[in-house]
DSSP file (Angstrom, degrees, kcal/mol; ACC not computed):
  #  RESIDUE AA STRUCTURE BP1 BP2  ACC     N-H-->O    O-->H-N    N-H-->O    O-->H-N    TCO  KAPPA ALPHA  PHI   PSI    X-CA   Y-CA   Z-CA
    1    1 A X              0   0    0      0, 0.0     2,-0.7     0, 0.0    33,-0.1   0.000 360.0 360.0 360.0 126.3    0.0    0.0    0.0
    2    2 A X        -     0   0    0     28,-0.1    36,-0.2     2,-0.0     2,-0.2  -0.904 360.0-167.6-133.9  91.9    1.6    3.4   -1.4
    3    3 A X        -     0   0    0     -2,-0.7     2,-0.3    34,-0.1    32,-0.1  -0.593  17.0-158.9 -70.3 132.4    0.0    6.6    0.5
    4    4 A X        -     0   0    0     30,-0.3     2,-0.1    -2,-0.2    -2,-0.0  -0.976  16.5-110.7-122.2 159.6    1.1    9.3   -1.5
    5    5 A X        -     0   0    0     -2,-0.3     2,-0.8     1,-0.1    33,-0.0  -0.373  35.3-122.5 -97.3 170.0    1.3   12.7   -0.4
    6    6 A X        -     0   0    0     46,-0.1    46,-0.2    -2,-0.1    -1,-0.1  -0.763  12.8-123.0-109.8 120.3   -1.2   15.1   -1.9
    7    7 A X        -     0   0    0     -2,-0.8     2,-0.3    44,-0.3     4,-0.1  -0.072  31.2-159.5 -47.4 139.2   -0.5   18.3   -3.8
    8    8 A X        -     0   0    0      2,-0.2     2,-0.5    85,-0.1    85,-0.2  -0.724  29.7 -50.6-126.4 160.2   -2.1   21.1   -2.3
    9    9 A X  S    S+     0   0    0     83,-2.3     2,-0.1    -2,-0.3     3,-0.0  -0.661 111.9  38.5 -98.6 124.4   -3.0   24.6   -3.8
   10   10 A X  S    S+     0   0    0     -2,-0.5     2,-0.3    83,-0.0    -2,-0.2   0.290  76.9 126.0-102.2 135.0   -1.3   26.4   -5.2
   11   11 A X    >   -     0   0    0      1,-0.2     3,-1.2    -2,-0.1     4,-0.1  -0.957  58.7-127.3-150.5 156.5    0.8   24.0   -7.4
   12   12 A X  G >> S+     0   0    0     -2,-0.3     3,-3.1     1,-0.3     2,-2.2   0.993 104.1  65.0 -80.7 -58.1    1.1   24.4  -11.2
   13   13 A X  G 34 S+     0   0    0      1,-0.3    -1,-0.3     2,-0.2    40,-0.3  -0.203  94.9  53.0 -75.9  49.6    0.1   21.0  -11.7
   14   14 A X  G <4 S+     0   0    0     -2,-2.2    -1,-0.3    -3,-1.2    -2,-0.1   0.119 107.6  52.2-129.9  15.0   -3.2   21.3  -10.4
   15   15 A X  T <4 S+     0   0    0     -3,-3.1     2,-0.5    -4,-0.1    -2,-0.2   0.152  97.7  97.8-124.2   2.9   -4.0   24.1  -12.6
   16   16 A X  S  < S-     0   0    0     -4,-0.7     2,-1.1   120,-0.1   123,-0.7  -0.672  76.5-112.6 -81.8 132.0   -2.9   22.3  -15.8
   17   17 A X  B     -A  138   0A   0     -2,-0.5   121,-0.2   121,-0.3   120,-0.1  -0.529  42.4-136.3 -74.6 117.2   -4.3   20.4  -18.7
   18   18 A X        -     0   0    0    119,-1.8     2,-0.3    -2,-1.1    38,-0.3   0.193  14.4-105.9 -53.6 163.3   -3.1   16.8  -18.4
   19   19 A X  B     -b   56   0B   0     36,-4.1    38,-4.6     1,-0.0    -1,-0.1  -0.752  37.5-107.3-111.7 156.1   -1.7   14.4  -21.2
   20   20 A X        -     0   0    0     -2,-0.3     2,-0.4    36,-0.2    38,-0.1  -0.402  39.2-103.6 -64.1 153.2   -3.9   11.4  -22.5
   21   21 A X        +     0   0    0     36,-0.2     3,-0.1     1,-0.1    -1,-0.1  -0.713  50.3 159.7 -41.6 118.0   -2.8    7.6  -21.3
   22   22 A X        +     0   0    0     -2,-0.4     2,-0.6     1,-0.1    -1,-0.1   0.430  61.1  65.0 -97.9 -14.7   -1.1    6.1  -24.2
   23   23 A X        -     0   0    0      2,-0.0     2,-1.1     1,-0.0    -1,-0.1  -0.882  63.4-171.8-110.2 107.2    0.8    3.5  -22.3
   24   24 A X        +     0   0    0     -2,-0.6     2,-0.2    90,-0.2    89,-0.0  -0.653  43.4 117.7 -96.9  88.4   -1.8    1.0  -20.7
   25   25 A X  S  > S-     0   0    0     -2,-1.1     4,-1.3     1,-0.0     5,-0.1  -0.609  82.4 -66.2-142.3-164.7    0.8   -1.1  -18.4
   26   26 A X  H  > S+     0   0    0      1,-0.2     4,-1.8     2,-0.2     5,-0.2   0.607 122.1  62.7 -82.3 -15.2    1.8   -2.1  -14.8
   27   27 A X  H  > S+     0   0    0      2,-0.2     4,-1.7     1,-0.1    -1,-0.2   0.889 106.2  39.9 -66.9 -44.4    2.8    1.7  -14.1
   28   28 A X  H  > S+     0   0    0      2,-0.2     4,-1.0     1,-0.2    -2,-0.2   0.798 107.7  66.4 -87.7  -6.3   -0.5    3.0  -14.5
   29   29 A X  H >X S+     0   0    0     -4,-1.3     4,-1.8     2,-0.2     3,-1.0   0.990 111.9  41.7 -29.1 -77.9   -1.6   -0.3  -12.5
   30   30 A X  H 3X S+     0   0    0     -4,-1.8     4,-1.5     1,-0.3     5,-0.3   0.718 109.2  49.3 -36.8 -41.9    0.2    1.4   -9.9
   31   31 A X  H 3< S+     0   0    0     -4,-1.7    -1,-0.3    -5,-0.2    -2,-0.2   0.933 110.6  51.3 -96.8 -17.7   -0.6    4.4  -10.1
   32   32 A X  H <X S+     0   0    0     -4,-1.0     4,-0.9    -3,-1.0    -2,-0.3   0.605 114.7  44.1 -18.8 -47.9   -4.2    3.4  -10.2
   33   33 A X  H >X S+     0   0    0     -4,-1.8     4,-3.8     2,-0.2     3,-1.1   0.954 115.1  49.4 -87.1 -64.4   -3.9    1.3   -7.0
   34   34 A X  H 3X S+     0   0    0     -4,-1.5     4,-0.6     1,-0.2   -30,-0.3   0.689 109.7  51.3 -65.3  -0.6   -1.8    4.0   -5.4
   35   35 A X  H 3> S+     0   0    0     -5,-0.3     4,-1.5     2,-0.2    -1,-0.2   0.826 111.9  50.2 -65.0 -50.1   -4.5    6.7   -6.4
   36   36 A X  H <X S+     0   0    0     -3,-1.1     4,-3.1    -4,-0.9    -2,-0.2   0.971 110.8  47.7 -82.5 -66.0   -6.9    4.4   -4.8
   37   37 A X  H  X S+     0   0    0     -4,-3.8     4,-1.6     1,-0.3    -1,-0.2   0.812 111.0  48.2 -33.9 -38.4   -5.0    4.0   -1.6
   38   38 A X  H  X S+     0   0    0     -4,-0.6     4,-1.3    -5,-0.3    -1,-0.3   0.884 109.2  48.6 -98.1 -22.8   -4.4    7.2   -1.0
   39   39 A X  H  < S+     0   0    0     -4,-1.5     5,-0.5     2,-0.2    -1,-0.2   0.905 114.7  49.6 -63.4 -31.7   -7.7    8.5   -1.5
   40   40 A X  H >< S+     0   0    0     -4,-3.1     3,-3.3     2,-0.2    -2,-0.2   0.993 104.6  56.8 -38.5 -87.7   -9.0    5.6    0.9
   41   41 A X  H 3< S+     0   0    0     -4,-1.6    -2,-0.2     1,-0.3    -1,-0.1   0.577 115.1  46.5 -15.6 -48.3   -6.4    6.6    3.5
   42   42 A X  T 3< S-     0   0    0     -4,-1.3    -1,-0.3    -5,-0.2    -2,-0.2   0.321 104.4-113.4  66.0-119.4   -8.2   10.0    3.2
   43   43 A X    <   +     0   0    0     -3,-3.3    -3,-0.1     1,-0.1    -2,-0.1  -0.052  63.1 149.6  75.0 -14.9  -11.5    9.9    3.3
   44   44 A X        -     0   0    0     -5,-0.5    -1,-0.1    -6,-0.2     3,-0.1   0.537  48.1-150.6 -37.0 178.4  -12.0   11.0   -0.2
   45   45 A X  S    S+     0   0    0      1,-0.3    17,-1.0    -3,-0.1     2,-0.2   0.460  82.5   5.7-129.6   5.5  -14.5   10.2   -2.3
   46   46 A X  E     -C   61   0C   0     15,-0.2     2,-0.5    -7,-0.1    -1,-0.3  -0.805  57.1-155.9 166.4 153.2  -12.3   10.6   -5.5
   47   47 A X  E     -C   60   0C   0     13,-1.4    13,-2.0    -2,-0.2     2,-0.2  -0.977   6.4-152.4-128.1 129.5   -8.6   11.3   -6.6
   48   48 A X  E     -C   59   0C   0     -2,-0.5     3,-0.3    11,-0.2    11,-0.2  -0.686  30.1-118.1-108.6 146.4   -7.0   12.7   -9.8
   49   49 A X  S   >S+     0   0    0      9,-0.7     5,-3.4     7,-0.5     3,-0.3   0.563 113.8  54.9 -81.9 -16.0   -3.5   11.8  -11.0
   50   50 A X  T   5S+     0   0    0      3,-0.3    -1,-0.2     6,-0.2     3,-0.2   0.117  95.1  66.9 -74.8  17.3   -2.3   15.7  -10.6
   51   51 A X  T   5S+     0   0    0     -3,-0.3   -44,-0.3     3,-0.2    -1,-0.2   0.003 108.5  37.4-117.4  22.3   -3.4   15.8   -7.0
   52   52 A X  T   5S-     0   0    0     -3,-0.3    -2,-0.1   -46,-0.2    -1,-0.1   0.124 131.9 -95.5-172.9  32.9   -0.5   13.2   -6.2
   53   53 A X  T   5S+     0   0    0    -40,-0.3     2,-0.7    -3,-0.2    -3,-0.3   0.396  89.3 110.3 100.6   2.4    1.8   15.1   -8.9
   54   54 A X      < -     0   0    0     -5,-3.4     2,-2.2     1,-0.1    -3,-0.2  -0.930  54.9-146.4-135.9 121.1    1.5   13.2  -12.3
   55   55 A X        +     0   0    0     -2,-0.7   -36,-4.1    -5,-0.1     2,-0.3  -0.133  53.0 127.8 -63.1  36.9   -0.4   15.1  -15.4
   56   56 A X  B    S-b   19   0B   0     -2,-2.2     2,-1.9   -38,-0.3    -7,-0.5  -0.657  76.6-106.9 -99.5 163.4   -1.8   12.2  -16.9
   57   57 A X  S    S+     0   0    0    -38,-4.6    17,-1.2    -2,-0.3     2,-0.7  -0.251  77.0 130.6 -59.1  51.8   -5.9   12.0  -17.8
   58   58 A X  E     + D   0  73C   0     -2,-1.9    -9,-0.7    15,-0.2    15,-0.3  -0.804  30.2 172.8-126.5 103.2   -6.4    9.2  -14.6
   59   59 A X  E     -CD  48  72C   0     13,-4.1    13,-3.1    -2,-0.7     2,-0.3  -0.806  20.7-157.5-125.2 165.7   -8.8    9.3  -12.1
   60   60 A X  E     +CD  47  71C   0    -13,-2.0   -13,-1.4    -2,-0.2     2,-0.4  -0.846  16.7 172.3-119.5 136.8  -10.1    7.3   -9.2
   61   61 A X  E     +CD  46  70C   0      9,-2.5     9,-2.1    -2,-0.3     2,-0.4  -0.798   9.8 166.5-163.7 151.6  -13.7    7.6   -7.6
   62   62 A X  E     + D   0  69C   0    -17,-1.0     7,-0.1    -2,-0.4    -2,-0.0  -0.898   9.0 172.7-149.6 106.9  -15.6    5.6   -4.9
   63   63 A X        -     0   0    0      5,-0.8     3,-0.1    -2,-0.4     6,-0.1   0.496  60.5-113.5 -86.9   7.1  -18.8    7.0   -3.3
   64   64 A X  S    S+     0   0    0      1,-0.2     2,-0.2     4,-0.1     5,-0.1   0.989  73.7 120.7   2.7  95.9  -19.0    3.7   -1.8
   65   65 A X  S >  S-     0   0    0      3,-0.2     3,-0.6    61,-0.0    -1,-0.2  -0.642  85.2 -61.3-132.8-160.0  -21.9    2.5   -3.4
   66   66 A X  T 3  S+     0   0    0     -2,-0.2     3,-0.1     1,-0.2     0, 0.0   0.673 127.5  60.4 -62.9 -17.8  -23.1   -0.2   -5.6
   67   67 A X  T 3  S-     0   0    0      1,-0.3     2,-0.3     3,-0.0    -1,-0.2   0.865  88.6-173.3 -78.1 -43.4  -20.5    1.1   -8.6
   68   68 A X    <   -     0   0    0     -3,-0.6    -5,-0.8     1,-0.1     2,-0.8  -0.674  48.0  -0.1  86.9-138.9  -17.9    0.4   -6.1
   69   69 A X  E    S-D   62   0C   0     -2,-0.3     2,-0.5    -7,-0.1    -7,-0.2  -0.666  72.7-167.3 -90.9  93.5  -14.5    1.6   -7.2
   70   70 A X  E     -D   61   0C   0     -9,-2.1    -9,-2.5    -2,-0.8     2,-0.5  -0.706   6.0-154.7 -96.3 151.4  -14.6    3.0  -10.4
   71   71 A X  E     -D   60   0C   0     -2,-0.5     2,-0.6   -11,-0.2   -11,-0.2  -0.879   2.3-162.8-118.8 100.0  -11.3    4.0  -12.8
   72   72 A X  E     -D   59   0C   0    -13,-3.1   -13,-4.1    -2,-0.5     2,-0.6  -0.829   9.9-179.9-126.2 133.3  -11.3    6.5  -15.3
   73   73 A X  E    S-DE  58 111C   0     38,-1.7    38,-1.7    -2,-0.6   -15,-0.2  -0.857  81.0 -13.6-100.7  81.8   -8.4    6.4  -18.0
   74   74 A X  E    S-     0   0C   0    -17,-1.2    -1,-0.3    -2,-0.6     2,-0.1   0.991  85.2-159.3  83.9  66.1   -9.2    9.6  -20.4
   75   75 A X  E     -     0   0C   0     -3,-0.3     2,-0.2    35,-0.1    35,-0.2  -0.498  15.3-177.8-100.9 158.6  -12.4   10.5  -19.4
   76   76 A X  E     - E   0 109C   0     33,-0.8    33,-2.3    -2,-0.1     2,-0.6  -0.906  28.3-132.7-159.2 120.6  -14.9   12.7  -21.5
   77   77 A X  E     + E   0 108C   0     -2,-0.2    31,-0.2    31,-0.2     3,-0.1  -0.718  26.3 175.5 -77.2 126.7  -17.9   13.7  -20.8
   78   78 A X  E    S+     0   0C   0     29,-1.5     2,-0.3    -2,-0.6    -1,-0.2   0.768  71.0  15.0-104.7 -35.4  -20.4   12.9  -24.0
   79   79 A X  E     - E   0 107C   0     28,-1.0    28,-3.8     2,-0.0    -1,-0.3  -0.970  63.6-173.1-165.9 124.3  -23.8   14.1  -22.5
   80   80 A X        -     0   0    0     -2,-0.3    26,-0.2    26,-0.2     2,-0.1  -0.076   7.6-174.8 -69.2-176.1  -25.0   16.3  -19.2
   81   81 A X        -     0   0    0     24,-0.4    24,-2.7     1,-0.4    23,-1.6  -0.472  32.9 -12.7-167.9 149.2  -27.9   16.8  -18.1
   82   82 A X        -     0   0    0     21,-0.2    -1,-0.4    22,-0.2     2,-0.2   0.011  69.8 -83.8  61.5-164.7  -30.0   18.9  -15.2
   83   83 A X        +     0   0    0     20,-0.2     2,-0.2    21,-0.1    21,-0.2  -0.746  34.2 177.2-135.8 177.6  -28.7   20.9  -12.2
   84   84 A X  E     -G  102   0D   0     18,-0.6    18,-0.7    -2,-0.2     2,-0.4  -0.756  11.4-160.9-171.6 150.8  -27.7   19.9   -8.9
   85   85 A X  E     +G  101   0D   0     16,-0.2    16,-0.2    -2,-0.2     2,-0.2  -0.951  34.0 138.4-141.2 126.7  -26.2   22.4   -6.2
   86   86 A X  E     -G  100   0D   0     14,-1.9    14,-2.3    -2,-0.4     2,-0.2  -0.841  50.0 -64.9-139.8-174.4  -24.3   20.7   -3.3
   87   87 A X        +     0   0    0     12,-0.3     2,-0.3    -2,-0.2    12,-0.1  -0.489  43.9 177.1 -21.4 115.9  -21.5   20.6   -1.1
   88   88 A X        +     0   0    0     -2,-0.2    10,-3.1    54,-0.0     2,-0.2  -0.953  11.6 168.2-149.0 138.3  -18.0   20.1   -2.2
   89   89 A X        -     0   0    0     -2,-0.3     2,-0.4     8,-0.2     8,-0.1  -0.833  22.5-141.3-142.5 174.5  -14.6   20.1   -0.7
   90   90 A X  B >   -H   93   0E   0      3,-0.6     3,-5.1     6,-0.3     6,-0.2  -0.951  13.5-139.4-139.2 109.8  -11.2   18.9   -2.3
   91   91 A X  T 3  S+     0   0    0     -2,-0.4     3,-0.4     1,-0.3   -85,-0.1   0.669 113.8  57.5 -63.3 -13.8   -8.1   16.8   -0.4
   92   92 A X  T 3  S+     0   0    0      1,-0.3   -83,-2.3   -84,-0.1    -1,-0.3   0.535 110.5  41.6-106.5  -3.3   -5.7   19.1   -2.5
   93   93 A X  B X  S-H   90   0E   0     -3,-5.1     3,-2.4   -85,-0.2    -3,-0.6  -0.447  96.7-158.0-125.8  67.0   -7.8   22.6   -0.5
   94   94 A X  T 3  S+     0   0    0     -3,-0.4     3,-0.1     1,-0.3    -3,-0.1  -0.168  78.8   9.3 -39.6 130.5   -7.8   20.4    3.3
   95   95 A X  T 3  S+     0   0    0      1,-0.1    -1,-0.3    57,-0.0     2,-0.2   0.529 103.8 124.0  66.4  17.4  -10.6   22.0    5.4
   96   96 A X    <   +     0   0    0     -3,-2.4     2,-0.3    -6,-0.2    -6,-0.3  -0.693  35.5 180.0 -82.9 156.0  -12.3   24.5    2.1
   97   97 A X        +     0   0    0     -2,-0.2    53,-1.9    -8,-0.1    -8,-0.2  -0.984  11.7 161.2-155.0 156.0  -15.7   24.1    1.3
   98   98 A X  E     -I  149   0F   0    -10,-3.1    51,-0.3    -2,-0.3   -12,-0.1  -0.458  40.8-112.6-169.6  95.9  -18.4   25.3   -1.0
   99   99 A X  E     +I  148   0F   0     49,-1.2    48,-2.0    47,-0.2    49,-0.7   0.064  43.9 173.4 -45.5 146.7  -21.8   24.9   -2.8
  100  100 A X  E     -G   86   0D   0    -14,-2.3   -14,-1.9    46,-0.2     2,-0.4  -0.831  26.5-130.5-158.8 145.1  -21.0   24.4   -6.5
  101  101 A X  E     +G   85   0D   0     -2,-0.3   -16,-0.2   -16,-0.2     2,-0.2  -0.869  34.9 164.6 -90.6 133.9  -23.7   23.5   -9.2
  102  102 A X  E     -G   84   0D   0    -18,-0.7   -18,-0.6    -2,-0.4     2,-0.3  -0.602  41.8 -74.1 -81.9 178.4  -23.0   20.7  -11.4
  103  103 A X        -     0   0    0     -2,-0.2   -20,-0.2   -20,-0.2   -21,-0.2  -0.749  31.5-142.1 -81.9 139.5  -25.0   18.4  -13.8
  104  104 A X  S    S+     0   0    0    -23,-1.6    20,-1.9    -2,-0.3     2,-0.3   0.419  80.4  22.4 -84.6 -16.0  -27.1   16.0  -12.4
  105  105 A X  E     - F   0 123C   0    -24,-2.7   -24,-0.4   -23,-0.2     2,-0.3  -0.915  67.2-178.8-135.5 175.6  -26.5   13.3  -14.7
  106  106 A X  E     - F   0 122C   0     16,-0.8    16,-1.4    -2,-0.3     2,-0.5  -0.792  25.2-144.2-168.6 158.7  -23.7   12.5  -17.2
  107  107 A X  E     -EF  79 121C   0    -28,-3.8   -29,-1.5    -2,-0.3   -28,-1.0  -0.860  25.1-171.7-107.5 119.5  -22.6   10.1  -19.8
  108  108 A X  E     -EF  77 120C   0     12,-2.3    12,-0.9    -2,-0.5     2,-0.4  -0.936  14.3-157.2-117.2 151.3  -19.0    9.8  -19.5
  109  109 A X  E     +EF  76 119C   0    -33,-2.3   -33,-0.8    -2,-0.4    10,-0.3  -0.999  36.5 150.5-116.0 122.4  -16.8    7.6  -22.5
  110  110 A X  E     - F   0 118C   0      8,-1.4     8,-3.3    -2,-0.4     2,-0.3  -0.820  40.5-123.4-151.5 173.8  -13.2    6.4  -20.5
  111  111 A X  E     -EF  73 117C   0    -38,-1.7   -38,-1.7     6,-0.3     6,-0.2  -0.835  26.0-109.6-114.6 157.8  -11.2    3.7  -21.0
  112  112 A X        -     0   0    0      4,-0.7     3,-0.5    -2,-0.3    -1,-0.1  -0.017  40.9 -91.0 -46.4-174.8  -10.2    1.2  -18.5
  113  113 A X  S    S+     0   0    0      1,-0.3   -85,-0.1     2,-0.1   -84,-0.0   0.741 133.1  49.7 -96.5 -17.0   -6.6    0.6  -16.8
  114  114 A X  S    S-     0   0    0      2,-0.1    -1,-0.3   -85,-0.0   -90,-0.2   0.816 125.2-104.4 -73.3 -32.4   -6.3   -2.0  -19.9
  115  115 A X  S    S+     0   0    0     -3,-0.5     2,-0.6     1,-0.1    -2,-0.1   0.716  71.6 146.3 108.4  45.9   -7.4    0.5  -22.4
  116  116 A X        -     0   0    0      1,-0.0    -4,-0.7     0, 0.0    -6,-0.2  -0.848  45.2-127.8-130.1 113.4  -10.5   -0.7  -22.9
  117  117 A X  E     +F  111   0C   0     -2,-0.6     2,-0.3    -6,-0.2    -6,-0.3  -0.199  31.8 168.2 -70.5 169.0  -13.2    1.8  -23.6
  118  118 A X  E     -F  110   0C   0     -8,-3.3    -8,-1.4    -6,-0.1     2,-0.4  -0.972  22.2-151.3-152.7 163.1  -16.2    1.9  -21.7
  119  119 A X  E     +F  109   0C   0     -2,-0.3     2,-0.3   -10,-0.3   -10,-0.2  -0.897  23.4 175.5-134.2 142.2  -19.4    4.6  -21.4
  120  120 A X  E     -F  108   0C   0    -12,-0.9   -12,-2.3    -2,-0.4     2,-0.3  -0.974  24.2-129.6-144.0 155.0  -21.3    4.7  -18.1
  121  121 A X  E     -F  107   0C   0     -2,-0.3     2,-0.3   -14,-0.2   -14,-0.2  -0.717  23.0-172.5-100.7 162.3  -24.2    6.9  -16.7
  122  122 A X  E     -F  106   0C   0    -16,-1.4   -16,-0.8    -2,-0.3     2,-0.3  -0.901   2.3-166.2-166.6 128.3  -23.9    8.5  -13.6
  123  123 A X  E >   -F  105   0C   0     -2,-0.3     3,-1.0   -18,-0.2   -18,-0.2  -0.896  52.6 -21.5-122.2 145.0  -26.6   10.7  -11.2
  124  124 A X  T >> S-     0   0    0    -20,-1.9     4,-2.0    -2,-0.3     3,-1.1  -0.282 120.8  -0.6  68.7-155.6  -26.5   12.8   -8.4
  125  125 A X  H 3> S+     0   0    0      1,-0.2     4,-2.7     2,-0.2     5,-0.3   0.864 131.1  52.1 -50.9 -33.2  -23.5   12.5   -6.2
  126  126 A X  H <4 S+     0   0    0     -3,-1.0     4,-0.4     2,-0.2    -1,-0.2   0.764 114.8  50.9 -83.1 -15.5  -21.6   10.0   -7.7
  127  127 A X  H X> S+     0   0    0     -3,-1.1     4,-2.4   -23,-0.2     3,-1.4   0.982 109.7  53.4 -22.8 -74.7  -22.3   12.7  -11.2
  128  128 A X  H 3X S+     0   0    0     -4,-2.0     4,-3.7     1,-0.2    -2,-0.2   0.814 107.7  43.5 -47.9 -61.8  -21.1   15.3   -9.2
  129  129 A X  H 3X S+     0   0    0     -4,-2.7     4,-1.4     2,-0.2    -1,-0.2   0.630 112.9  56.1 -50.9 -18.7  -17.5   13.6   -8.0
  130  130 A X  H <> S+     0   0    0     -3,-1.4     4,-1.9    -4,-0.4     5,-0.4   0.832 111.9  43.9 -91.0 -67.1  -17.0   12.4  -11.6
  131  131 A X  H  X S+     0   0    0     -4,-2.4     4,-4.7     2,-0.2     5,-0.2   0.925 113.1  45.3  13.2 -91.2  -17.3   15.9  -12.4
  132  132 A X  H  X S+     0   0    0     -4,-3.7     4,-0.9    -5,-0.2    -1,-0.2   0.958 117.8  48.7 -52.5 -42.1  -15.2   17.4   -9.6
  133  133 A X  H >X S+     0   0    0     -4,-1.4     4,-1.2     2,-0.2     3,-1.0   0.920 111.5  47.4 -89.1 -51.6  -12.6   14.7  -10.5
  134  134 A X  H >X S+     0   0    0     -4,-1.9     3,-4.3     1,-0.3     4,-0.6   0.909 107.0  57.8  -4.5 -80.0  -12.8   15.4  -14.6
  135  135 A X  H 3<>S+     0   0    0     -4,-4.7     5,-2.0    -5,-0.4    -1,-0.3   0.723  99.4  61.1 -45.8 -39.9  -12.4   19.2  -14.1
  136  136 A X  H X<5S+     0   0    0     -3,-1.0     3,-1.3    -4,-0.9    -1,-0.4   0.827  99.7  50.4 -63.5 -47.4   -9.3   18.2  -12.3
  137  137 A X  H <<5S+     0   0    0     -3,-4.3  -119,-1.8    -4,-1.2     2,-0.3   0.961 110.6  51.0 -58.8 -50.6   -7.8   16.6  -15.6
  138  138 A X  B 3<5S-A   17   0A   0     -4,-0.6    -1,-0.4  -121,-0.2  -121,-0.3  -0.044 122.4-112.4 -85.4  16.6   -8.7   19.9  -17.4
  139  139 A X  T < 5S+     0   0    0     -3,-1.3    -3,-0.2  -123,-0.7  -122,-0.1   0.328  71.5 136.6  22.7  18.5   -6.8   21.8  -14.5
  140  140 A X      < -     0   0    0     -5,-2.0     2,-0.3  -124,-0.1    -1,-0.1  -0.649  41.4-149.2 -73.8 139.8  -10.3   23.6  -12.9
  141  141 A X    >   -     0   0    0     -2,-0.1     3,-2.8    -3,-0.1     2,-1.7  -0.993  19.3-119.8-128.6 165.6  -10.4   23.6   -9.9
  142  142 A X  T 3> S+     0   0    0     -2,-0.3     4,-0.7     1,-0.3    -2,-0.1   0.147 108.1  69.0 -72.0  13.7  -13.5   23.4   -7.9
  143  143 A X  T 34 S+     0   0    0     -2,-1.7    -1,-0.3     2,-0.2     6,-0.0   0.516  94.8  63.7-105.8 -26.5  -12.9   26.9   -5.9
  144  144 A X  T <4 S+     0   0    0     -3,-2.8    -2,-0.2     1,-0.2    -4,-0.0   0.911 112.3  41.8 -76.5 -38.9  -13.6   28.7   -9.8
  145  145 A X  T  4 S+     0   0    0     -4,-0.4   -44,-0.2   -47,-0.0    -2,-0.2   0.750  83.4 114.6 -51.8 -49.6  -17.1   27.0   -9.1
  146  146 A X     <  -     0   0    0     -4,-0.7   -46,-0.2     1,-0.1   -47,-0.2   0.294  38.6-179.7 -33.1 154.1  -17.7   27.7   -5.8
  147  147 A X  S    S+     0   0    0    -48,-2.0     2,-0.3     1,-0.4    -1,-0.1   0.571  78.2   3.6-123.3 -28.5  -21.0   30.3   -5.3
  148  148 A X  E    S-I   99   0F   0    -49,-0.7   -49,-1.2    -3,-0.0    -1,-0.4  -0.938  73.2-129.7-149.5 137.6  -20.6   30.4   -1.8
  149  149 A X  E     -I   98   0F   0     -2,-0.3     2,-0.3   -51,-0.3   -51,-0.3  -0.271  22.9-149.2 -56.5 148.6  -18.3   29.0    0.8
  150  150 A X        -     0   0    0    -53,-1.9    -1,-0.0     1,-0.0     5,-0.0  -0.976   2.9-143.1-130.0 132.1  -19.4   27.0    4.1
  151  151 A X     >  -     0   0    0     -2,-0.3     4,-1.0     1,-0.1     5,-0.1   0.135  42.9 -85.3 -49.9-161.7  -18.0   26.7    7.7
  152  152 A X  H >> S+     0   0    0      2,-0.2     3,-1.8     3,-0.1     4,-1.6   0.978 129.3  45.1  -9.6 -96.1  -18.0   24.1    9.5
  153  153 A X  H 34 S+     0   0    0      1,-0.4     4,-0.4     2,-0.3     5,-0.1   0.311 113.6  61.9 -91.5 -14.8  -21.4   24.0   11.2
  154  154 A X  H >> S+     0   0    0      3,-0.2     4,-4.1     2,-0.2     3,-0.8   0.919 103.0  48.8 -53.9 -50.5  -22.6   25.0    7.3
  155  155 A X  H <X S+     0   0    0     -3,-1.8     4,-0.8    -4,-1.0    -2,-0.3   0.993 108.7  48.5 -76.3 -56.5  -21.4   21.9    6.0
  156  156 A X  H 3< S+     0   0    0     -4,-1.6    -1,-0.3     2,-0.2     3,-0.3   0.685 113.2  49.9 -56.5 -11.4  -22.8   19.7    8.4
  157  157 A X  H X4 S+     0   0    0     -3,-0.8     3,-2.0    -4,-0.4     2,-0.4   0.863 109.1  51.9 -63.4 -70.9  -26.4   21.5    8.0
  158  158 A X  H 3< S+     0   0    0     -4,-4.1    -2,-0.2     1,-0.3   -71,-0.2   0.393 110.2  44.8 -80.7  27.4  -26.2   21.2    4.6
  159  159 A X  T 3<        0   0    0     -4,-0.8    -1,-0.3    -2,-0.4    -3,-0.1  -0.174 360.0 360.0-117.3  61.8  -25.4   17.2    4.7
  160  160 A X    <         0   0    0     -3,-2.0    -2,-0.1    -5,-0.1    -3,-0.1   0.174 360.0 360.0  17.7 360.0  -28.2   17.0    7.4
C-alpha cells in the first residue's frame, strides 16, 4: 500500500491540462492502486492523477456505493444533463468548502486501466464527483465553481 502525499493549492500542476494515457501497463496499474490507496487513506470520495503530482488523464472515484471503485483512463464527458447544487470540498484545499452546481446526470466515455473503452451513466453524487474529478484533468479547480463558501457547522447543516 503506497499513500502518496497530496498536492495542495497552489501548485502548477493542479491548474494544468493533463496528457492522454497512451501507455496502458503495470505503471498505471500502480498508479491506479496508489490513487486508490491514498484517497482511501483520506477519506476522499475521488482522486485525480495531478493531486499526487503526475499530469496524466487518470482518475479514481468511490462513493462507496453499488459502482464500487470506479477507474477513469481519459475521461470525456459525452452528455449532461439537469442541475444539482451541493457541497463540495477537495483533499488538495484540506478544510475548504463550497456549494458548486454541477450536472445532475452525465454520460462519461473512458477507457479502463487496460485500455479498454467503456461509457457509463452516472446521477446525483456519484455525477457530481466524476465531475469534480474530470475538471481536475482539465486543470479547474473546484474553488472557480464555488458560489458560496461554508463553515463548518454549514457543511454539516447542509449534509443534514
Amino acid at each position: 500500500m503506497a499513500i502518496k502525499p497530496i498536492v495542495l493549492h497552489p501548485a502548477d500542476v493542479l491548474e494544468q491540462e493533463c496528457e492522454d494515457v497512451t501507455v496502458f501497463d503495470r505503471k498505471l496499474s500502480k498508479l491506479l492502486k496508489d490513487m486508490y490507496d491514498t484517497m482511501i487513506e483520506l477519506d476522499g470520495v475521488g482522486l485525480a492523477a495531478p493531486q499526487i503530482g503526475v499530469p496524466v488523464r487518470a482518475a479514481v472515484v468511490d462513493i462507496d456505493d453499488h459502482h464500487r471503485t470506479i477507474e477513469l483512463i481519459n475521461p470525456v464527458i459525452i452528455e449532461k444533463r439537469g442541475s444539482q447544487t451541493g457541497p463540495e470540498g477537495c483533499l488538495s484545499f484540506p478544510g475548504l468548502f463550497g456549494e458548486v452546481e454541477r450536472s445532475e446526470y452525465v454520460k462519461v466515455q473512458a477507457q479502463n486501466r487496460k485500455g479498454k473503452p467503456f461509457v457509463m451513466e452516472a446521477n446525483g453524487f456519484l455525477a457530481r464527483a466524476i465531475q469534480h474529478e474530470i475538471d481536475h484533468l482539465h486543470g479547474i479547480l473546484f474553488t472557480s465553481k464555488v458560489t458560496a463558501y461554508l463553515n463548518e457547522e454549514e457543511l454539516e447543516e447542509s449534509e443534514g
